[in-house]
Structures are given as C-alpha cells and as structure tokens.
N, C-alpha and C positions, 0 to 999 in steps of 0.2 A: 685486481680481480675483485668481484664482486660476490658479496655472500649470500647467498640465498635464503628468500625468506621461507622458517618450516611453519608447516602449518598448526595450527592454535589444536588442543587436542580434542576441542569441540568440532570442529570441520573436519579434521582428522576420521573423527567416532561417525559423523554426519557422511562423509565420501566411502567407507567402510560396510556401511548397513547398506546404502543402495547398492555399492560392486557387488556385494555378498547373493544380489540376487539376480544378477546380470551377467551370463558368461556368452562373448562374439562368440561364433564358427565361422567355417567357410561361406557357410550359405547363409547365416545372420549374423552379419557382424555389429559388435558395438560399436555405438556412434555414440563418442566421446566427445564434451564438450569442455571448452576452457578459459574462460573470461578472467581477463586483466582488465585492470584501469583503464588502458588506451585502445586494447586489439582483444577481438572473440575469434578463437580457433576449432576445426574441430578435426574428427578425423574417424572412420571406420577401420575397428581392429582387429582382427582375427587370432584370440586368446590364444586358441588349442594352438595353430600356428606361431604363435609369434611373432607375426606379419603387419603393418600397416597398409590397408588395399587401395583407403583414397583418404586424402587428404585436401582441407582449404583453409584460408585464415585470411581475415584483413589484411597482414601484410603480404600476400601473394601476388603474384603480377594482377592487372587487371582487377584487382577487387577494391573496394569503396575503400578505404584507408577510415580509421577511425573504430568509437566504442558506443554507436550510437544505434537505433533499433535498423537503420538503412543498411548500417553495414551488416549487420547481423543477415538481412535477408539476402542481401550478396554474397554471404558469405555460405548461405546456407545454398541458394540456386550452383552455384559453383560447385558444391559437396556431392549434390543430387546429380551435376552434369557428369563430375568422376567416378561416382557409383554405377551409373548406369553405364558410362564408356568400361567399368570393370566386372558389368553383368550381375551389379546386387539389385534387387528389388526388396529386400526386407529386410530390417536391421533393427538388433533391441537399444533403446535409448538411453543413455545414460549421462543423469545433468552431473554427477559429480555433485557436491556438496551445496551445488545452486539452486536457490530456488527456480521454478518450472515456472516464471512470471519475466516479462522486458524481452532483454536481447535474447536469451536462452528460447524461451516461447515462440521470437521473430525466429528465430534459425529453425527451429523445428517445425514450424509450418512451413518455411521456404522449403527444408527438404521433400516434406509430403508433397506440397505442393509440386515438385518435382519430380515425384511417381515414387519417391520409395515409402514403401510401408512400414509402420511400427506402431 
C-alpha cells in the first residue's frame, strides 16, 4: 500500500485562503482543479449538497492522456461537455493551491470556451 503524500503547510495555508472564498451550489458549482506530475483532473462540486455533478480527467476514456497544456484543454472541453449535459452554465473557479498560469489557465479557457461562465 502506498502512503500518501500530505501536503507542505505552505500549500496547505495556500489551498485554504482561496476555498475560504469559494463555496459550489446547485446552480454554481465549484470547479475544482487538480494537477499531478502526469494527469490534470477536474470536477464541478456542489458544497451545500455534497454532490459531484461533472467530472473529467486525462485518464478518462477518450481524453488526451498526459500533463501537458493539450491535455489540459481536452480535458477542460470534456468538463464543459458534462456541465452542459448537467445544465450548469456558471460555476465559481477554484485553482486550489496552483497558480492561475500552464495547464491550470489551458483548462479554464477550454471550459469557457465551452459556454460556462465564471
């Protein structure tokens, strides 16, 4: 079994201060981003719920495999596809401790550019 790595209490305090200002609903939900070394994932959440409403990632059927800005925009068209098949159009963003620059920045214009707003 493998141990999980926690995170430094810098990125900790970092991913802390922006959730502090970001809460999903039903009708805006977070879109939660999550980059590893090899695969960017993301997901729209619905807090108040407890819900995950759409979900994509590099490793999902059909998506570009890889941590590179191509996948990222694959990965983000694919998010905007499940959104819309789940009837969101506005969602607050949320990079998580990453900076707003690379793949993070690719996914978030593939979403936009996919019609949802944020």
């Amino acid at each position: 079994m493998k141990a999980q790595k926690r995170l430094t209490a810098t990125r900790q305090r970092k991913r802390w201060r922006v959730r502090k200002k970001i809460v999903g609903t039903a009708e805006r939900p977070r879109l939660s981003v999550f980059r590893s070394s090899k695969h960017i994932y993301a997901q729209m959440i619905d807090d108040l719920g407890g819900r995950t409403l759409a979900a994509a990632g590099s490793r999902h059927k059909g998506a570009k495999a890889g941590c590179n800005i191509a996948a990222a925009k694959t990965v983000g068209q694919q998010l905007a596809e499940a959104a819309k098949a789940a009837g969101i159009t506005k969602a607050a963003f949320d990079r998580g401790h990453y900076m707003y620059h690379g793949r993070v920045k690719a996914l978030a214009d593939a979403v936009r550019a996919g019609g949802v707003q944020f």
